[in-house]
Every structure is written in structure tokens, then in C-alpha cells.
C-alpha atoms as an extended CHARMM CRD file, in Angstrom:
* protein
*
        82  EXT
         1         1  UNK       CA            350.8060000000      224.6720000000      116.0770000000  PROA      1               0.0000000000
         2         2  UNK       CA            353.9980000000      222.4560000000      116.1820000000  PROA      2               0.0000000000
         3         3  UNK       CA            353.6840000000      219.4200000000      114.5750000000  PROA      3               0.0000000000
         4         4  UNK       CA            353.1160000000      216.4620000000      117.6660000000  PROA      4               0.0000000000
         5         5  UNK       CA            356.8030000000      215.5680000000      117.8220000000  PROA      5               0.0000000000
         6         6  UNK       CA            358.2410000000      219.1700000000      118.4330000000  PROA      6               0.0000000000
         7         7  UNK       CA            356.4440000000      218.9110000000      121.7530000000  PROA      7               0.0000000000
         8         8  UNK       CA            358.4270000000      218.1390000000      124.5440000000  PROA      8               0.0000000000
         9         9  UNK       CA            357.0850000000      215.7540000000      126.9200000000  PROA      9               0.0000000000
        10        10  UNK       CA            356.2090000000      216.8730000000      130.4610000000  PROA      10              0.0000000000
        11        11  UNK       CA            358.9210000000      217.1830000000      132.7690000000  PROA      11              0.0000000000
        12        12  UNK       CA            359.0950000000      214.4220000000      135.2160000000  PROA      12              0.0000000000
        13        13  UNK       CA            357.2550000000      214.0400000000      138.5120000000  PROA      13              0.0000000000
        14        14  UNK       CA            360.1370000000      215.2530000000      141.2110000000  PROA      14              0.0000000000
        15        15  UNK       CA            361.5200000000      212.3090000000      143.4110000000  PROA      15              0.0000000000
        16        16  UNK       CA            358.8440000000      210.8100000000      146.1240000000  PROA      16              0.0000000000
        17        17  UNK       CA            355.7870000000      213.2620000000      144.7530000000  PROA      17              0.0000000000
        18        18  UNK       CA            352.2840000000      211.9180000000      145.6120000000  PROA      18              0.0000000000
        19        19  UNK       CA            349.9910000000      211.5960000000      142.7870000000  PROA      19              0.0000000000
        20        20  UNK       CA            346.0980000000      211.6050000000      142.3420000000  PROA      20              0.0000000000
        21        21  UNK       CA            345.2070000000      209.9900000000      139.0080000000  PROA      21              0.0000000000
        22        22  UNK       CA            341.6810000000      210.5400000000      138.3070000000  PROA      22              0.0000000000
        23        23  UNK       CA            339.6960000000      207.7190000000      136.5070000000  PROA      23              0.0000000000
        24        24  UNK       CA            337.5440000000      209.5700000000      134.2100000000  PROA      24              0.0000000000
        25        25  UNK       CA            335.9660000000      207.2210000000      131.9890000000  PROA      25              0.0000000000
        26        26  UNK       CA            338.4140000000      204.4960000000      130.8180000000  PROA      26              0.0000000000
        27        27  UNK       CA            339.2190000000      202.2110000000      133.2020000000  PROA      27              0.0000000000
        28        28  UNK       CA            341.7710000000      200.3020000000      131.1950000000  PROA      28              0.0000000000
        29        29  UNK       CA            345.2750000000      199.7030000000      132.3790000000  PROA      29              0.0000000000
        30        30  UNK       CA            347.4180000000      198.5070000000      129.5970000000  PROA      30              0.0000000000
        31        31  UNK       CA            347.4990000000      201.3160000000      127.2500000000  PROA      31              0.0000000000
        32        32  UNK       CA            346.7060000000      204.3830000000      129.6540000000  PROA      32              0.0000000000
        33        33  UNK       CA            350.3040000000      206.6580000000      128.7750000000  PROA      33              0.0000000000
        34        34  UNK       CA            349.0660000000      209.3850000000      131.8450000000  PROA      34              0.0000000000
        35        35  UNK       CA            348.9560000000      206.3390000000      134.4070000000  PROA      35              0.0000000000
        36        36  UNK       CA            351.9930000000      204.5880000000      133.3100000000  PROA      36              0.0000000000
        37        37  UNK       CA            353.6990000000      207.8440000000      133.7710000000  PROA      37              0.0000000000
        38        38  UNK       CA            351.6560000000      208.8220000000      137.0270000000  PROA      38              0.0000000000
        39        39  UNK       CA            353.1450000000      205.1050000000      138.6980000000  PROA      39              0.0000000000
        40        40  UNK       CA            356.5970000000      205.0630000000      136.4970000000  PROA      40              0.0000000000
        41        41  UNK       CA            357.3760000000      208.8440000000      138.2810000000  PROA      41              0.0000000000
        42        42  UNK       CA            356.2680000000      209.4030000000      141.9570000000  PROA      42              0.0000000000
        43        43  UNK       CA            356.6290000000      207.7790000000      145.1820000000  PROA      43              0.0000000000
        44        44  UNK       CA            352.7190000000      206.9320000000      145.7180000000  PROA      44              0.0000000000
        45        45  UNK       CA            349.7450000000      207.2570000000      143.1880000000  PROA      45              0.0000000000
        46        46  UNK       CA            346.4290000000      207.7450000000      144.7040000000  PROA      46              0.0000000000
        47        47  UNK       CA            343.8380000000      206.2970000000      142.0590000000  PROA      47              0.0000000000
        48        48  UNK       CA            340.5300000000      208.3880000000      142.4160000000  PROA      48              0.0000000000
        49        49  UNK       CA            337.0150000000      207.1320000000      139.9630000000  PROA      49              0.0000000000
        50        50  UNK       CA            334.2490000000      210.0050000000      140.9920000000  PROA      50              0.0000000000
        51        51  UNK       CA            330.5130000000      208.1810000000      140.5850000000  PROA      51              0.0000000000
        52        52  UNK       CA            328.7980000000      211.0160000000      139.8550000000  PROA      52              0.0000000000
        53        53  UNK       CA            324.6120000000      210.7790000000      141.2590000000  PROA      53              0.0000000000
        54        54  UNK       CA            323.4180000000      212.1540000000      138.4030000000  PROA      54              0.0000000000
        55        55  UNK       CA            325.1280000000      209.4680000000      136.3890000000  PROA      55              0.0000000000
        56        56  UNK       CA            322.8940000000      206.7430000000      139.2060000000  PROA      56              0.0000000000
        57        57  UNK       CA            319.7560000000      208.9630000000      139.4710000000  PROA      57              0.0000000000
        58        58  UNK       CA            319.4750000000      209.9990000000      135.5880000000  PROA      58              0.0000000000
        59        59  UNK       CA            317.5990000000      206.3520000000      135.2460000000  PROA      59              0.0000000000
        60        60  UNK       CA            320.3630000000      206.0750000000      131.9490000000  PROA      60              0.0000000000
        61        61  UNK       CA            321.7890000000      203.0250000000      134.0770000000  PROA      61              0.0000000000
        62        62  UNK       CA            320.7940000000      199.8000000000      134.4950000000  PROA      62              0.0000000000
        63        63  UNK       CA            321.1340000000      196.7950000000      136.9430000000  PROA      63              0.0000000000
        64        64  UNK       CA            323.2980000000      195.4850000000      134.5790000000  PROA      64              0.0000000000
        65        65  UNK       CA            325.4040000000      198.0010000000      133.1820000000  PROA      65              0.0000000000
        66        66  UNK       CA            325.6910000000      199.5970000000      136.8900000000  PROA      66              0.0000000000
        67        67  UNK       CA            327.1460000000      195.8860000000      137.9510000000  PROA      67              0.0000000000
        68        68  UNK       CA            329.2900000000      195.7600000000      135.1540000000  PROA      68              0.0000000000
        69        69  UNK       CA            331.0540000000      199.4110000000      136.3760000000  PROA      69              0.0000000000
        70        70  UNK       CA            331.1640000000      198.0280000000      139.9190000000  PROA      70              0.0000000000
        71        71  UNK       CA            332.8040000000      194.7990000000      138.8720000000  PROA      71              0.0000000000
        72        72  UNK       CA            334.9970000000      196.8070000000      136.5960000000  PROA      72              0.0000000000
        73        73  UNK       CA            336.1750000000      199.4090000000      139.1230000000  PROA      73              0.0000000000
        74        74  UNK       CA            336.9990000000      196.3240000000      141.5310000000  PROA      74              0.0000000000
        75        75  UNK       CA            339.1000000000      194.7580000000      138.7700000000  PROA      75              0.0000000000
        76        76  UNK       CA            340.8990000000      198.0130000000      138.0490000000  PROA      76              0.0000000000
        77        77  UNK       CA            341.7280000000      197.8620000000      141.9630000000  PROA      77              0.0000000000
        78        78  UNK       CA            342.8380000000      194.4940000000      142.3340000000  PROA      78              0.0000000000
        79        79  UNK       CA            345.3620000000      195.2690000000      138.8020000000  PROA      79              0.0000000000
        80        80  UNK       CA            346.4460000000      198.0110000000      141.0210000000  PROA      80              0.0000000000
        81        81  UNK       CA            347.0450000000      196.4240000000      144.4590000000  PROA      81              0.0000000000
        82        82  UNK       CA            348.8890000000      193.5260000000      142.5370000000  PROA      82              0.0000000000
């Protein structure tokens, strides 16, 4: 394979596209390249985060950690909407 910088970056987003940038597991903001580019190269970006029922019914989630990802997601929104 070539070595990581003989590949060419994706071509940009054409003028006024509308995104969907799915949330899969990180939520951060700061150092996310795929959102940055997502925002930086079409007219809207649609954030989508899929809570999957397994993930809820599986019993691997607690109160806590459950409130945590809520509170999270609703931090990730606010970053978004500001």
C-alpha cells in the first residue's frame, strides 16, 4: 500500500451539500478530522448518535454510566448549536 502521505485526501463536499455525520462512539469535538471536515465543507450538517436497545436492554449499562451518555450527548448538542 502507499505509504499514508501518497494518499490524496477526499475531494471536497460540492458547494451547499447536506451532510449526515454519524456519532458512532466518540463524542468528542475538538480533535474529530471527519466532523471538522463534514462542518468546514457543506451548507448544513445533520449530526445523527443511533442508541442502539440492545446497548439499554443488554443490562451492560448502568444508571450512572447511561446518565453520563445522556448528559454527554446533550453537551455534544449544545457545542453544536453554539
Amino acid at each position: 500500500p502507499p505509504p499514508p502521505s501518497a494518499i490524496p485526501p477526499p475531494p471536497p463536499f460540492p458547494a451547499m451539500a447536506n451532510t449526515i455525520y454519524w456519532f458512532r462512539k466518540a463524542l468528542r469535538l475538538h480533535d474529530n478530522p471527519a466532523l471538522v471536515q463534514a462542518i468546514g465543507g457543506s451548507g448544513s450538517v445533520n449530526p445523527v448518535f443511533v442508541l442502539d436497545p440492545w446497548f439499554v436492554r443488554s443490562g451492560r449499562v448502568g444508571a450512572n454510566r447511561m446518565q453520563f451518555l445522556l448528559q454527554s450527548l446533550e453537551d455534544v448538542d449544545e457545542s453544536l448549536r453554539g
